[in-house]
Backbone atoms as SQL, in Angstrom:
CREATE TABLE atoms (id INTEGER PRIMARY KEY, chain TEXT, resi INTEGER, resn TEXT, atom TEXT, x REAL, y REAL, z REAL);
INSERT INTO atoms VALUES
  (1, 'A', 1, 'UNK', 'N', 0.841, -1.188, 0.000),
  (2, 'A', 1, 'UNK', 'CA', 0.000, 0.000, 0.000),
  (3, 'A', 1, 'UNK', 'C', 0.879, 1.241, 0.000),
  (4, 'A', 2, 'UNK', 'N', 0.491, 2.236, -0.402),
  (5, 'A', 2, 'UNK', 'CA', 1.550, 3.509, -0.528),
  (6, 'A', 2, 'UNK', 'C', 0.747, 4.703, -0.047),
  (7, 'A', 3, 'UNK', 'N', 1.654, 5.160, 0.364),
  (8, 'A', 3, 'UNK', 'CA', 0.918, 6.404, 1.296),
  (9, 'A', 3, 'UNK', 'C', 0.440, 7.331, 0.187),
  (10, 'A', 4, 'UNK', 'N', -0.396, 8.141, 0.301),
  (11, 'A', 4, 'UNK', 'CA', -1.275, 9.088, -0.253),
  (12, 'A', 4, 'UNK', 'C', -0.347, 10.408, -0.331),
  (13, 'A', 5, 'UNK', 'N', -0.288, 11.170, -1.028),
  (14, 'A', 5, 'UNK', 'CA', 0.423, 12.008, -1.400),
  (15, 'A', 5, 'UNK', 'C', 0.097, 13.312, -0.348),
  (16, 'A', 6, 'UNK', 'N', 0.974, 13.720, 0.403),
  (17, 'A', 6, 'UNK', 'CA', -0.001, 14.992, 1.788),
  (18, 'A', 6, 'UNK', 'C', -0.193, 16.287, 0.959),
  (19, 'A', 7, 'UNK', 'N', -0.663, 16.963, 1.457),
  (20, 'A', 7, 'UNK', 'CA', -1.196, 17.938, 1.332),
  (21, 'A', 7, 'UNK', 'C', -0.870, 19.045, 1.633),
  (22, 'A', 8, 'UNK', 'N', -0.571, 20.234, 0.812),
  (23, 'A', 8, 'UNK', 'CA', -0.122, 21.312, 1.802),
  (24, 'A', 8, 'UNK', 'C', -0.749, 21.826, 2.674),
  (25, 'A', 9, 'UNK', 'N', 0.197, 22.466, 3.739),
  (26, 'A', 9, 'UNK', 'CA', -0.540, 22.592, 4.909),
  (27, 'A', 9, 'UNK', 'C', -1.688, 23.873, 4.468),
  (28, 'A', 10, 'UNK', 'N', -1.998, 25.064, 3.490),
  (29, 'A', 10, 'UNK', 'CA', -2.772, 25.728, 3.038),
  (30, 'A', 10, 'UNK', 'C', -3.430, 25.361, 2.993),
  (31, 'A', 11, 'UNK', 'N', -3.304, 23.866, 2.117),
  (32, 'A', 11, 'UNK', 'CA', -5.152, 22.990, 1.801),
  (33, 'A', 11, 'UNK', 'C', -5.756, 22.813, 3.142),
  (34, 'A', 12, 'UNK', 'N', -4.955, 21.779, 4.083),
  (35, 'A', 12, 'UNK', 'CA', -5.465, 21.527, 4.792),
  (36, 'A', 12, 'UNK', 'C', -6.392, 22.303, 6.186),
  (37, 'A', 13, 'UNK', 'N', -5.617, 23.681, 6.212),
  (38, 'A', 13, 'UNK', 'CA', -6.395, 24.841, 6.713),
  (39, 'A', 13, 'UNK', 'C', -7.549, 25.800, 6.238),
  (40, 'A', 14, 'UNK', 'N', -7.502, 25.841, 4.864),
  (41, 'A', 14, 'UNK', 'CA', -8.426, 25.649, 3.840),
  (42, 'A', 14, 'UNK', 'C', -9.272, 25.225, 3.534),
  (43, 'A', 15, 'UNK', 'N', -9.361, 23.950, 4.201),
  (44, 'A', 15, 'UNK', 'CA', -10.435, 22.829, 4.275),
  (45, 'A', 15, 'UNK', 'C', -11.144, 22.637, 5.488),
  (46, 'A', 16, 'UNK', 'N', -10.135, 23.359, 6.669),
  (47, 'A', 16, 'UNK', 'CA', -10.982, 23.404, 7.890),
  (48, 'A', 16, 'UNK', 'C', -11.403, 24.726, 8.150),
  (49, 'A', 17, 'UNK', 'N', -11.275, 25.498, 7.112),
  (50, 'A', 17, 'UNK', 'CA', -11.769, 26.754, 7.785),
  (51, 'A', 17, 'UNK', 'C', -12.641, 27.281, 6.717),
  (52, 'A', 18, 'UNK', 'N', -12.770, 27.067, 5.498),
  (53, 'A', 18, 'UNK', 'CA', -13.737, 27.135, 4.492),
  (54, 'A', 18, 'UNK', 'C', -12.724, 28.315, 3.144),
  (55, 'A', 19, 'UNK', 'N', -12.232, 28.904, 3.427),
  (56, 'A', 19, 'UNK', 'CA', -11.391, 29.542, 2.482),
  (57, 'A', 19, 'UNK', 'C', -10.308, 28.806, 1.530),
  (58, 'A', 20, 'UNK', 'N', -9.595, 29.882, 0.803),
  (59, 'A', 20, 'UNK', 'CA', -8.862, 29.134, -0.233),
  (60, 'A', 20, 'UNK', 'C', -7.877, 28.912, -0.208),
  (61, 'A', 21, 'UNK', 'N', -6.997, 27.758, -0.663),
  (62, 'A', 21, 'UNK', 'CA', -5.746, 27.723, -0.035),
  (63, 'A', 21, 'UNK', 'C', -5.152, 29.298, -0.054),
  (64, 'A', 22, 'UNK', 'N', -4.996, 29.962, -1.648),
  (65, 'A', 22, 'UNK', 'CA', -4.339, 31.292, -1.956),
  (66, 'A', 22, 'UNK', 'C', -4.626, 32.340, -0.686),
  (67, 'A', 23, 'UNK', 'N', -6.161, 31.990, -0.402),
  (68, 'A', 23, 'UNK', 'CA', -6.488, 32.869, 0.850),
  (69, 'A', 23, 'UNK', 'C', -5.413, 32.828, 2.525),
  (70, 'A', 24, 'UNK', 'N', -5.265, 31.616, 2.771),
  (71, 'A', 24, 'UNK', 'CA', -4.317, 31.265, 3.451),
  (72, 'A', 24, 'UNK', 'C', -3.322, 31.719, 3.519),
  (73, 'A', 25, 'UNK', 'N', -2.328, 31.972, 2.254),
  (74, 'A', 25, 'UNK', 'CA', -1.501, 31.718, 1.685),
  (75, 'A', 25, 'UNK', 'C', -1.364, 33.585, 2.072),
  (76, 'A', 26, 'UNK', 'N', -1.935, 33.902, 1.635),
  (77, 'A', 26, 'UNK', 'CA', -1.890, 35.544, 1.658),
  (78, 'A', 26, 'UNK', 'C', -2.227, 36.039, 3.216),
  (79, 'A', 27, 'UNK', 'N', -3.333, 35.459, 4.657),
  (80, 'A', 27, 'UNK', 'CA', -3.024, 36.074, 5.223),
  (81, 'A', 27, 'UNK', 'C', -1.728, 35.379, 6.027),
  (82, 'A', 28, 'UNK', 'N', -1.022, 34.231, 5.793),
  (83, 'A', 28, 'UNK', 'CA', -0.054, 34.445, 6.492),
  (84, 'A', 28, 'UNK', 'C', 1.296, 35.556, 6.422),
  (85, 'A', 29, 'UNK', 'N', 1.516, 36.041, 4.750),
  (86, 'A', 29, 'UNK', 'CA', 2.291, 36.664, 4.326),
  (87, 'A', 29, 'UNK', 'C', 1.561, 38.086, 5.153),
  (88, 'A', 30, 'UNK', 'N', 0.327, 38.316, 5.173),
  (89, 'A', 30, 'UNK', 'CA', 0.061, 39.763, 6.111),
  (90, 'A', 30, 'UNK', 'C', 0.498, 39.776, 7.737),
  (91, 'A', 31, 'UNK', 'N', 0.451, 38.403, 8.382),
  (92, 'A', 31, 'UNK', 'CA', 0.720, 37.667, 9.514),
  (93, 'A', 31, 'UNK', 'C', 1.998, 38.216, 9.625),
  (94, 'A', 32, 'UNK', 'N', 2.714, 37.732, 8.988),
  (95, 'A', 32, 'UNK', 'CA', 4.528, 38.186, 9.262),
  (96, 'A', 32, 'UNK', 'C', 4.932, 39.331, 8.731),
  (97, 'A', 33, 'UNK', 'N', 3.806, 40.335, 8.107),
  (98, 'A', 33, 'UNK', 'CA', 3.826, 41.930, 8.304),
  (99, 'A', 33, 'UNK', 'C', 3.519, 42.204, 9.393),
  (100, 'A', 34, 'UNK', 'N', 2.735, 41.805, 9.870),
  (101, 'A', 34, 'UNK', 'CA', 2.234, 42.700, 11.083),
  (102, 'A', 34, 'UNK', 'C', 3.259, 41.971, 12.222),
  (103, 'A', 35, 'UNK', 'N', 3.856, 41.386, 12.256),
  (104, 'A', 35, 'UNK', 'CA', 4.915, 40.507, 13.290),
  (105, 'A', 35, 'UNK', 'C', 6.199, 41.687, 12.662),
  (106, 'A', 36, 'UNK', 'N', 6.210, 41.938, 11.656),
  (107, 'A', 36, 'UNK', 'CA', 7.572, 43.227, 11.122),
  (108, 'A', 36, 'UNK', 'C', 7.553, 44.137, 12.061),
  (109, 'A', 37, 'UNK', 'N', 6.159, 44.993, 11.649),
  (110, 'A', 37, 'UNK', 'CA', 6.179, 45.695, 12.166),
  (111, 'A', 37, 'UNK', 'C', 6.101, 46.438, 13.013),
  (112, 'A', 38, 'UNK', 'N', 5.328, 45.243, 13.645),
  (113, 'A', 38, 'UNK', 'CA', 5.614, 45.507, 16.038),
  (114, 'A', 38, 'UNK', 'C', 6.757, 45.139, 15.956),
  (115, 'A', 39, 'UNK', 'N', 8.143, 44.306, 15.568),
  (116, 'A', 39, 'UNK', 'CA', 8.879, 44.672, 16.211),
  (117, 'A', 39, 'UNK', 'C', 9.718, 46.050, 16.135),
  (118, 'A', 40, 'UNK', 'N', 9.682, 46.022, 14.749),
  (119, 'A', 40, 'UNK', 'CA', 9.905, 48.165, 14.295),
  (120, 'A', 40, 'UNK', 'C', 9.305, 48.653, 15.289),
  (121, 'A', 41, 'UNK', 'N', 8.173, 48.400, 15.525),
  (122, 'A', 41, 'UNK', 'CA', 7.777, 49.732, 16.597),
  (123, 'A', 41, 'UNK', 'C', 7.944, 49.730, 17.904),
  (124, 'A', 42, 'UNK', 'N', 8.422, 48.370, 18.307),
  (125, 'A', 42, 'UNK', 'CA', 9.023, 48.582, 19.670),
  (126, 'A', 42, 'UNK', 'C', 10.246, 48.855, 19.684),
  (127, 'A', 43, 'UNK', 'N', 11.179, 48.526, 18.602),
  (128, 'A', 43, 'UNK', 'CA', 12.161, 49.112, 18.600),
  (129, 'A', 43, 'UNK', 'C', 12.424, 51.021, 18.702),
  (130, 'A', 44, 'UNK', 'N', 11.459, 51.252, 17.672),
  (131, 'A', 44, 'UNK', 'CA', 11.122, 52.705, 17.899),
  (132, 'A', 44, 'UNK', 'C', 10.635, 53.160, 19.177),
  (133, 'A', 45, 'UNK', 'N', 9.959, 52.727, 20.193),
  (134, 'A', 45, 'UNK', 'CA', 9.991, 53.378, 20.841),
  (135, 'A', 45, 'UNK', 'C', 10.671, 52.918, 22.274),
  (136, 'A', 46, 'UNK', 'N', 11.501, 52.030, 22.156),
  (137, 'A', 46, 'UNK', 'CA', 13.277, 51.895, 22.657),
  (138, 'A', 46, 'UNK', 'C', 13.625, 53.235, 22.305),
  (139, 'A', 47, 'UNK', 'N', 14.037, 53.509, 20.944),
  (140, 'A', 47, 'UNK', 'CA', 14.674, 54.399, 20.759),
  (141, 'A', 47, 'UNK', 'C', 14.259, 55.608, 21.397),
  (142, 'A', 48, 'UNK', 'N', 12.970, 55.843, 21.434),
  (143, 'A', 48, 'UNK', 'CA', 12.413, 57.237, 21.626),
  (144, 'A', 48, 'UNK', 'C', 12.552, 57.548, 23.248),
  (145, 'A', 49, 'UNK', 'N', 12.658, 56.508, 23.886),
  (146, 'A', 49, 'UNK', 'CA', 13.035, 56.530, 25.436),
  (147, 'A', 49, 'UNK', 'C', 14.298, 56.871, 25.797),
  (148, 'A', 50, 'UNK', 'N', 15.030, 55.904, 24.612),
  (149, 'A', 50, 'UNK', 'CA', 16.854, 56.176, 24.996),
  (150, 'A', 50, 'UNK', 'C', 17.265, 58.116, 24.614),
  (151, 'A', 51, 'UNK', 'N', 16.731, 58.147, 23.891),
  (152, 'A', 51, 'UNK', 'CA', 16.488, 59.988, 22.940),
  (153, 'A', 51, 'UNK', 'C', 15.862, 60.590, 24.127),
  (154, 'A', 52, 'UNK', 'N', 14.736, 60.441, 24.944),
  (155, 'A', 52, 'UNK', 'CA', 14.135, 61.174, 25.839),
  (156, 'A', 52, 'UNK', 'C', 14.838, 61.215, 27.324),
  (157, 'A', 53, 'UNK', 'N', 15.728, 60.068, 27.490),
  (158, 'A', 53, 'UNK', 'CA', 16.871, 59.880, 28.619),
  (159, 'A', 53, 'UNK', 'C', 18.036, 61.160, 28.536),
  (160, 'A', 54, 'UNK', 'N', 18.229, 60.945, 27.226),
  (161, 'A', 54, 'UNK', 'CA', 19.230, 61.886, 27.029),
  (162, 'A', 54, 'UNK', 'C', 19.002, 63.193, 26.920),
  (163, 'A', 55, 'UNK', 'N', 17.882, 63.283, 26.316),
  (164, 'A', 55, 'UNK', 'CA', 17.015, 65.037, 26.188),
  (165, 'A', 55, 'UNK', 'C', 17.434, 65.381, 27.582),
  (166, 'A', 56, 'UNK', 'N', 16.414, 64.525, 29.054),
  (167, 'A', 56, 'UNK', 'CA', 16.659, 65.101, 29.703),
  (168, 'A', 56, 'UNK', 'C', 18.346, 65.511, 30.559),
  (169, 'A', 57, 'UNK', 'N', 18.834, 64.717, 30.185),
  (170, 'A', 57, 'UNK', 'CA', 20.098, 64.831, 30.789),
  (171, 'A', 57, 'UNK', 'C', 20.682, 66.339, 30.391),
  (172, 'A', 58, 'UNK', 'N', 20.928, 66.460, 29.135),
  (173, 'A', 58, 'UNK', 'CA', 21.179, 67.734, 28.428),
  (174, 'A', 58, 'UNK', 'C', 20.082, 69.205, 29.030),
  (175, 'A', 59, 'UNK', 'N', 19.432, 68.748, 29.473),
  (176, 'A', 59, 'UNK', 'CA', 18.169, 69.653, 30.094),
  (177, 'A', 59, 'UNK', 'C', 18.787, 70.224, 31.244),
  (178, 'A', 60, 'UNK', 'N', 19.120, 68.988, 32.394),
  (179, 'A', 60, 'UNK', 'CA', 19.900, 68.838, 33.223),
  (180, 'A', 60, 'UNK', 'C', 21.259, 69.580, 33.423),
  (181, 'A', 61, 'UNK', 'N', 21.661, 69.392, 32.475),
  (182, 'A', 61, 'UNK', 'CA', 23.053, 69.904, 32.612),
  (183, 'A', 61, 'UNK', 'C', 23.427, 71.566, 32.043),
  (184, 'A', 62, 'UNK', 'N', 22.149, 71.833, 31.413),
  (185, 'A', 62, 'UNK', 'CA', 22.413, 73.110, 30.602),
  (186, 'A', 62, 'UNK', 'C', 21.680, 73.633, 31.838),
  (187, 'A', 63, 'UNK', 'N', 20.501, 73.153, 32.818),
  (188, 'A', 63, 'UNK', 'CA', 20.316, 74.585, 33.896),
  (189, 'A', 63, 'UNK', 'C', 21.182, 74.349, 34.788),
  (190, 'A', 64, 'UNK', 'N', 22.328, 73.316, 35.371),
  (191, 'A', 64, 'UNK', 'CA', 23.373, 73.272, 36.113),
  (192, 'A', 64, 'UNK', 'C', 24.663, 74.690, 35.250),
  (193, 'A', 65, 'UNK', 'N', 24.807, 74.409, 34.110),
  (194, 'A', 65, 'UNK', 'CA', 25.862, 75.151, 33.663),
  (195, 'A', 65, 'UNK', 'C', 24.812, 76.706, 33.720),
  (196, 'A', 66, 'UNK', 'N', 24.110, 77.120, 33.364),
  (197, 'A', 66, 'UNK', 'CA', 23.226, 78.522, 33.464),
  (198, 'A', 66, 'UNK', 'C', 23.170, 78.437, 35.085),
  (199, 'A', 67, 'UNK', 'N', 23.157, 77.859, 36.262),
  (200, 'A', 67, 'UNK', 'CA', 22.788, 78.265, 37.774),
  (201, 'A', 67, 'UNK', 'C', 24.571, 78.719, 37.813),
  (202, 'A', 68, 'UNK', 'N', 25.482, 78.205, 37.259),
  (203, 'A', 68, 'UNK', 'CA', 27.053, 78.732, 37.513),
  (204, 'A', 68, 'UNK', 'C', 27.737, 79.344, 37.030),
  (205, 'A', 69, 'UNK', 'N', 27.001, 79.659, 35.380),
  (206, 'A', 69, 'UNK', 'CA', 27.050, 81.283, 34.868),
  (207, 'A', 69, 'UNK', 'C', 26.866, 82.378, 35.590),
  (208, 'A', 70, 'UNK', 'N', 25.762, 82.272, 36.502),
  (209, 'A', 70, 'UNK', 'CA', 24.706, 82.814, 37.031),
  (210, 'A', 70, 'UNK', 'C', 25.864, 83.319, 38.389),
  (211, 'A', 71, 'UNK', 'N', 26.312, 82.395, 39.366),
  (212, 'A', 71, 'UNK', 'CA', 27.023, 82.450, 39.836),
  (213, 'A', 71, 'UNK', 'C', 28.330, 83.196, 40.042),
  (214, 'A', 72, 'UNK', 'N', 28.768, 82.686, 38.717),
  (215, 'A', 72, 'UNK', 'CA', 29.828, 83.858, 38.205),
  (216, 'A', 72, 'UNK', 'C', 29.816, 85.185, 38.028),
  (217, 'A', 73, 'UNK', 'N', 28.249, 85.233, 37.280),
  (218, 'A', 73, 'UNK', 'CA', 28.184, 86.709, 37.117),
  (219, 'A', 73, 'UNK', 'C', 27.994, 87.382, 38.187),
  (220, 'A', 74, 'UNK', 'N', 27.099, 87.057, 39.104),
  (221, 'A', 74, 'UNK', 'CA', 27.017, 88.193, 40.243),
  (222, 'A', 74, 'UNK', 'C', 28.262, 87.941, 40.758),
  (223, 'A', 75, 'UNK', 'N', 29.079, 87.193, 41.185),
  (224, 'A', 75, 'UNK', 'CA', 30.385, 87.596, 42.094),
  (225, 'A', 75, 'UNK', 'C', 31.383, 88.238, 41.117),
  (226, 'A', 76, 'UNK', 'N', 31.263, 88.405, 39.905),
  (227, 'A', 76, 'UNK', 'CA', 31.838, 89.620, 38.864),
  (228, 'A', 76, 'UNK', 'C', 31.608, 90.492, 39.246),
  (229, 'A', 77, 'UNK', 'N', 29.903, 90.683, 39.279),
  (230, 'A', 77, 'UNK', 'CA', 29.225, 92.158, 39.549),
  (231, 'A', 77, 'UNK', 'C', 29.652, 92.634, 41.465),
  (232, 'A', 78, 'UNK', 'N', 29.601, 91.519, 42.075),
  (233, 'A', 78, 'UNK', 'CA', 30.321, 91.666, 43.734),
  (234, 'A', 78, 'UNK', 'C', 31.402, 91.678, 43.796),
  (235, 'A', 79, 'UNK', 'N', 32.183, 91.624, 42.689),
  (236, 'A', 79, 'UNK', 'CA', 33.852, 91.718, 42.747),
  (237, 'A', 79, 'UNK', 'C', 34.227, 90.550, 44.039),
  (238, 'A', 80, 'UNK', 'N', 33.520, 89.234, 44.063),
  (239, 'A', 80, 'UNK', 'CA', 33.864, 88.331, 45.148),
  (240, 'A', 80, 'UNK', 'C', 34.481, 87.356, 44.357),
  (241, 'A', 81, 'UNK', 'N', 34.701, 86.083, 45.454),
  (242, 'A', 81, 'UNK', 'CA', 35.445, 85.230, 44.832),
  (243, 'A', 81, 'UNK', 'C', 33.870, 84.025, 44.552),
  (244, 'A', 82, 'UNK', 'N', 33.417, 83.592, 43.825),
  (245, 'A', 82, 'UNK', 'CA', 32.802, 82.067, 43.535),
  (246, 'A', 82, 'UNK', 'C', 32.638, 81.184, 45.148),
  (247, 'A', 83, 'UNK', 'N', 31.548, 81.065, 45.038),
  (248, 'A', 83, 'UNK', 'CA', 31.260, 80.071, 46.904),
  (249, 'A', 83, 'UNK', 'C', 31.963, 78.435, 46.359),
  (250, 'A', 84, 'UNK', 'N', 32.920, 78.390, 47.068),
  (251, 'A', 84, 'UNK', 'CA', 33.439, 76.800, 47.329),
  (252, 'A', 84, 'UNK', 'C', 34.829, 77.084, 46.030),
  (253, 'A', 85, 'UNK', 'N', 35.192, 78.068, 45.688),
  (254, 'A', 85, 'UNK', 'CA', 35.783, 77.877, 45.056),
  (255, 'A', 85, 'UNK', 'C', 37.457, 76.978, 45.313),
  (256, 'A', 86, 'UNK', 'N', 38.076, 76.297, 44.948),
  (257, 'A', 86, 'UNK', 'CA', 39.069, 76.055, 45.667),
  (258, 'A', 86, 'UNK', 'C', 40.224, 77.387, 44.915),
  (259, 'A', 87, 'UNK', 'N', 41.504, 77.700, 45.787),
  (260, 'A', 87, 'UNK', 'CA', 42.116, 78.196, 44.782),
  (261, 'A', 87, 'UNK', 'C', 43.769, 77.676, 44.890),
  (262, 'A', 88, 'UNK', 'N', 44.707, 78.125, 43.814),
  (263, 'A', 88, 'UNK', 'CA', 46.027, 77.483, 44.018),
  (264, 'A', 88, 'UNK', 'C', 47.120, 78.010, 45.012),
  (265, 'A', 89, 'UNK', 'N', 46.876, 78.191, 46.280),
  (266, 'A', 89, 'UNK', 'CA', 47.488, 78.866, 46.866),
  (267, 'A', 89, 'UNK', 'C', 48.363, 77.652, 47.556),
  (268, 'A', 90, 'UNK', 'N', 49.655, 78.015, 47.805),
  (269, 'A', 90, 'UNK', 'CA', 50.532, 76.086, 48.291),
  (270, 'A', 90, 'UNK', 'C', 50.664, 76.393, 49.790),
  (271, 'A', 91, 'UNK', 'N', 50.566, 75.458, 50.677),
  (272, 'A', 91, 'UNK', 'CA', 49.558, 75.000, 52.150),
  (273, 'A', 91, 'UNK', 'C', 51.054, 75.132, 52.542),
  (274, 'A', 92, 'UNK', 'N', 50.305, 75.801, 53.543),
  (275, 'A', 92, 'UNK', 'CA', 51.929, 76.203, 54.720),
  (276, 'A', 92, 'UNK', 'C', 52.841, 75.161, 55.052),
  (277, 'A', 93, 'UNK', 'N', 54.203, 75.612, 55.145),
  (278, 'A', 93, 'UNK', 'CA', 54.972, 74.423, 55.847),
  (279, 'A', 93, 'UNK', 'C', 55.768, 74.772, 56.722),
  (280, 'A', 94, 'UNK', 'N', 55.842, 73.584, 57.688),
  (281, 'A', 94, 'UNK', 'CA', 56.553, 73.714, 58.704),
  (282, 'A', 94, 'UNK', 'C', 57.762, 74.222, 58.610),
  (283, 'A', 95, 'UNK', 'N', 58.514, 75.324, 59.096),
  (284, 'A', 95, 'UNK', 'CA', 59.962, 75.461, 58.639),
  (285, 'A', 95, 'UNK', 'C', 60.569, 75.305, 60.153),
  (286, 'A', 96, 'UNK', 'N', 59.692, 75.238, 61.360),
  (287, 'A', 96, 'UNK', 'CA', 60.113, 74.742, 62.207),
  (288, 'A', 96, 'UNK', 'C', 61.215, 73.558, 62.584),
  (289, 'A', 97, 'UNK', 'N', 62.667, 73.697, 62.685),
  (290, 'A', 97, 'UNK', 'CA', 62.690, 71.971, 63.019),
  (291, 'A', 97, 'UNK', 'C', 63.819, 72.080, 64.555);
C-alpha cells in the first residue's frame, strides 16, 4: 500500500476553515507583516526613550551650567570670589625643626 500524497498545509487549513488555499496563503504573508512591524515599533519606541533619557540629561546639565554662569556673574558684579571655590594657593609648611 503507498501512502497518499499529503497535502499542503494551506489545503489543509483551507479545508478546515472554508477559504482558499491562496487565501491562506496571503493572510499568512500579512501575519509576518504585522509581526515586522511591532517589532519596528518597539524598537522605535526603545529608541524614543533612549532619545528622551538623554534630552533630559542635556536639560539637566544646561540649567546646572546657566545656575554657575549665574554664579559667576554676580560675584563679577560683587567683585567676590565664587562660593566653594578652591584656589592654588601652596599650604603652609613647617619650617620649624
Amino acid at each position: 500500500m503507498q501512502n497518499a500524497p499529503l497535502k499542503p498545509t494551506s489545503e489543509k487549513i483551507a479545508d478546515r476553515t472554508g477559504v482558499s488555499p491562496n487565501t491562506v496563503k496571503r493572510d499568512a504573508k500579512f501575519s509576518e507583516a504585522v509581526d515586522a512591524i511591532e517589532e519596528v515599533a518597539h524598537q522605535l519606541i526603545n529608541s524614543a526613550k533612549v532619545i528622551q533619557n538623554v534630552n533630559r540629561g542635556l536639560q539637566n546639565a544646561a540649567h546646572e551650567v546657566e545656575s554657575k554662569a549665574e554664579n559667576v556673574r554676580n560675584c563679577a558684579q560683587n567683585r567676590t570670589s565664587p562660593p566653594n571655590r578652591t584656589t592654588n594657593q601652596r599650604p603652609e609648611t613647617n619650617t620649624e625643626f
